[in-house]
N, C-alpha and C positions, 0 to 999 in steps of 0.2 A: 637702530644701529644697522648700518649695512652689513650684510653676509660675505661672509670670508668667500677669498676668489672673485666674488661678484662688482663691476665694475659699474660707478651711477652711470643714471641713463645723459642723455647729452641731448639739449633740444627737446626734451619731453616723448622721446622716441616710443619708452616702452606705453606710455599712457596713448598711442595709436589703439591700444588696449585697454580694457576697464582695469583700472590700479586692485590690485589684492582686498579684499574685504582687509578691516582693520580687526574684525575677529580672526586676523591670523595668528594665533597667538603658538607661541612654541608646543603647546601641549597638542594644537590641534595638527600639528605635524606628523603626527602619528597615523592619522587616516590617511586613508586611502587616497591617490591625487586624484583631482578631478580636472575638469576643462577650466580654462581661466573663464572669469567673466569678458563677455564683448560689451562694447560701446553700440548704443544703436546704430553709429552711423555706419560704422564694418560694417552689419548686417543688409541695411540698404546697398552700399555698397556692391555688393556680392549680390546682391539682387538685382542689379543694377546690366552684371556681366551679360554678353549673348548666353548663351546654354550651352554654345558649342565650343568654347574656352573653359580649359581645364588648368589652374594653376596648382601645382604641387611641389612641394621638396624634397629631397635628399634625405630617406629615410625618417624617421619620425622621433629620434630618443636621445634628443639633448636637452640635461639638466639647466643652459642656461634662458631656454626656453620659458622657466619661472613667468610669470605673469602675461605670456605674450600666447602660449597655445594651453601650458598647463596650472596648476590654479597655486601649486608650491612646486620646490626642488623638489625632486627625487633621484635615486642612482641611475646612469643610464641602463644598466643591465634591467631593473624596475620596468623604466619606459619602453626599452626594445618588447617587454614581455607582454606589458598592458598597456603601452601608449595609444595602438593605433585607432583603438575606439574614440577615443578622447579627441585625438588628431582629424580624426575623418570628420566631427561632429563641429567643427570651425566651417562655416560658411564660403571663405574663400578659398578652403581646402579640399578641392576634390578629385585630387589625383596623388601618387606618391611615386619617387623613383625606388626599388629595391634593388641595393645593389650587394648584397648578401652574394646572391646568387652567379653573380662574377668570380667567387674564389670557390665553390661550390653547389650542384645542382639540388634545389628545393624538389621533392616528391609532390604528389597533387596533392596529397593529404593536408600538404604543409601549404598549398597555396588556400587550399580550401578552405583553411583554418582561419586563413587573412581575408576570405571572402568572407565569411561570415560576420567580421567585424567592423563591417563598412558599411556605408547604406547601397542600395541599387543603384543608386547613379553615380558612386564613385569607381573608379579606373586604377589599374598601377599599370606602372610603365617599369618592366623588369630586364636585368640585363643578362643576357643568354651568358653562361659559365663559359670563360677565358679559353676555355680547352678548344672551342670553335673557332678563336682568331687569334690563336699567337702561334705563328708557324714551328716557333721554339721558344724554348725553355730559359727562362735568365734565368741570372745569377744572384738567385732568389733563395731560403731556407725553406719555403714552403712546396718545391718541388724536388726535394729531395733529392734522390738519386739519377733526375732526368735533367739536373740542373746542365744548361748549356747544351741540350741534345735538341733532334729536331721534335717537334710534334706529331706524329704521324693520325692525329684527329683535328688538325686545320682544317675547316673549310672542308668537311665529312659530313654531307649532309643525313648521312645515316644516323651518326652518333647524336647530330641536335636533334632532329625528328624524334629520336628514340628518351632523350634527356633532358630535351629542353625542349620542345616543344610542345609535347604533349601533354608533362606535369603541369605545362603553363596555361595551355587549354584546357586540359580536362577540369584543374583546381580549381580556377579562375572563371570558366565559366563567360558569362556577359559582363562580367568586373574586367577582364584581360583587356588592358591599353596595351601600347604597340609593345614589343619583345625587340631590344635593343641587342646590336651586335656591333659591340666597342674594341675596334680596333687600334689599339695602344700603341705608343710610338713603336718602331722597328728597324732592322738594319733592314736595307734596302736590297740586297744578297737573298736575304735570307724569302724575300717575297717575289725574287725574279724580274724585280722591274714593275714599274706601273701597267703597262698592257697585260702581262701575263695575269697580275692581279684583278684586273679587271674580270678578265676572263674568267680564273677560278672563281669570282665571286659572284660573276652571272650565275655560271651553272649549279652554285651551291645553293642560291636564293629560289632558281625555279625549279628547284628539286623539292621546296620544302613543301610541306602540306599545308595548302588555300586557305583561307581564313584571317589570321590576325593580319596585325599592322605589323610591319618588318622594315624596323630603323637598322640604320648603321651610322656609324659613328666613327669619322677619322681623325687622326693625330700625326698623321706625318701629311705633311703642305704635298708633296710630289705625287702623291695615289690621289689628289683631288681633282681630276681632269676632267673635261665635258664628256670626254667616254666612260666616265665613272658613275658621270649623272647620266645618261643616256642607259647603263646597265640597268642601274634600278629604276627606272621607268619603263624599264620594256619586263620587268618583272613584277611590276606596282607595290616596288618597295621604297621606302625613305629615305632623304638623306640627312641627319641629325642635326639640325642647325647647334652648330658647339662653343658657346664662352669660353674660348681659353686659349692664352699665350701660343700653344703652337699651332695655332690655326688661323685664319684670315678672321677677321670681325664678325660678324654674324647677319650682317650688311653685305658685308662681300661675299660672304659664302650664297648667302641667298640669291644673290642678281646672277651668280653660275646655276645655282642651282634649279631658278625657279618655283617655289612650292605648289603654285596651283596647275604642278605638273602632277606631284603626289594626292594618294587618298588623305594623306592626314598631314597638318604642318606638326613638328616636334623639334620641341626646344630645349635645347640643357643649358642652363647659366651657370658655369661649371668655375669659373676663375678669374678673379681680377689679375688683367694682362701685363700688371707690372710686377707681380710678385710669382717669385715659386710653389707650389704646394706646399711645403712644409713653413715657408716665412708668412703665407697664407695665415694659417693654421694658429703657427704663435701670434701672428700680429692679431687676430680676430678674435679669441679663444676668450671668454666663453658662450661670443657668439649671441650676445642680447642686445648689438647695437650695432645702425648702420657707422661703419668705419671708414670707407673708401669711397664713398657715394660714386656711381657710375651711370649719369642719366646721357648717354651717348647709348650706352645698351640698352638700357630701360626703353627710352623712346623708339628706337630701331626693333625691339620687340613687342612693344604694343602696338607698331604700327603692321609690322607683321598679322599679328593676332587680329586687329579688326580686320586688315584682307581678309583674312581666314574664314569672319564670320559673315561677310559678307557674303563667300561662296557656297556658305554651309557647311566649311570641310573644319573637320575636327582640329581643335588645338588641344596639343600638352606642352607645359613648359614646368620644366623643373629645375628649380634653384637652389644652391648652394649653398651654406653660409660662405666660403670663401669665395662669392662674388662680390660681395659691398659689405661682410660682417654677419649678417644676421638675413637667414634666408624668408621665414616667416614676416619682417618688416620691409625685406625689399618685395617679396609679393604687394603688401599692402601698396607700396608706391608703384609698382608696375599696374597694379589694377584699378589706382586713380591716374596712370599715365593710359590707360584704354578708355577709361572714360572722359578726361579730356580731349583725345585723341579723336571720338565718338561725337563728338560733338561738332 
């Protein structure tokens, strides 16, 4: 009998996975979750990748996950607490986005915590706390009393060094992939213009302290200018290549951007470009099935990714579920679109 909520798979999707032992029986629901079983050919598969492609998704702690990373349902608060060991230990999994740390800054303690439950060669890719790039304050519940004021820690490079960047280094260690800095859509007022933002956003990046990868990430089409990519190259930082509706394709952003201008190419497959984030959300939910198949991006970023590994320069790419429905199954076909692609 199928499970409440849970929607059959379509095309034999979720069996890209080894199907649930049939000693799943309701009693043994009670243990502890463990990894799903893999299929050998995943495994090859993932053996298959350069070394210097790192595919990951969007956090680690979705229940409809069931047979595809973990071996039963569990509550997501469960998965957020003990997933990532489980998670890190899938073959094709070796990076994560965290983006927690967007509504609040993680202490080292708390990144070190997440280092320890990875292996050595896995990576996250974390996003620097909001407080760094939103010039102001919406009209939001969660800013309380600053709601609609300016921020006067924009693009303060004292504050990230001190908060976010350090917690991210020290915790993190040789685990630290690039430290994202997502700049959300905005009133254009309120950022003075594209030039000006250019500028404040040179000086904020070569002020930071040497060492990681240092992504950005835009959402408004008019701050993505060739003096925007010229800023972060003269500071060797990134420019996020971004799946989503308010941005040019990921095709086009690339051929302004050029990647094997940056230390590292980094991908976010953030949104199927016909839908909103929240009709996203409903229409995909609960996220164990590709729904929207999108092999226009797939293909434009595996071809990405082999450039990539041909130049030796690191790939991250982190996916969604609302890019195609289910982020863990659009990996699996992104990373038999680089091995076709490889060939």
């Amino acid at each position: 009998m199928a499970r409440a909520g849970k929607r059959p798979a379509e095309d034999g999707q979720l069996h890209l996975f080894a199907p649930p032992s049939s000693s799943d029986a309701p009693a043994s629901r009670a243990q502890q979750v463990g990894p799903a079983p893999l299929r050998p050919d995943v495994e090859s598969l993932a053996a298959s990748l350069p070394e210097t492609i790192r595919l990951g998704t969007s956090s680690w702690s979705f229940p409809g996950w069931e047979g595809l990373i973990y071996d039963r349902s569990a509550p997501q608060a469960q998965l957020s607490r003990k997933g990532l060991p489980l998670y890190s230990q899938h073959p094709l999994l070796r990076t994560v986005g965290v983006d927690r740390t967007y509504y609040r800054p993680m202490t080292a303690a708390q990144f070190a915590d997440y280092a320890t439950q990875v292996p050595e060669t896995f990576r996250f890719l974390v996003k620097a706390h909001e407080y760094c790039t939103l010039a102001g304050f919406g009209d939001h519940p969660r800013y309380g009393t600053r709601r609609g004021q300016p921020n006067s820690l924009f693009l303060d490079s004292h504050y990230a060094t001190q908060e976010v960047v350090g917690p991210f280094t020290d915790g993190l260690k040789d685990k630290a992939g690039p430290l994202l800095f997502q700049f959300s859509p905005q009133d254009h007022t309120s950022l003075a213009g594209p030039d000006s933002f250019v500028e404040r956003l040179y000086q904020f990046l070569d002020r930071l302290p040497r060492g990681p990868v240092y992504a950005v990430e835009l959402r408004n089409i008019a701050l993505f200018t060739p003096e925007y990519v010229d800023a972060l190259s003269a500071v060797g930082a990134c420019h996020c290549l971004n799946g989503h509706p308010s941005m040019p394709t990921v095709r086009e952003q690339a051929a302004l951007v050029q990647p094997e201008r940056s230390q590292a190419l980094v991908i976010r497959w953030m949104q199927a470009r016909h839908l909103s984030y929240q009709a996203a959300k409903q229409k995909y939910a609960p996220f164990n099935q590709i729904v929207d198949a999108d092999p226009t991006s797939r293909a434009a970023i595996a071809e990405l990714c082999l450039a990539s590994s041909i130049r030796r320069q690191p790939s991250y790419v982190i996916v969604n579920n609302k890019a195609e429905g289910c982020a863990p199954l659009s990996i699996f076909q992104l990373a038999q679109q680089i091995g076709e692609t490889k060939k």
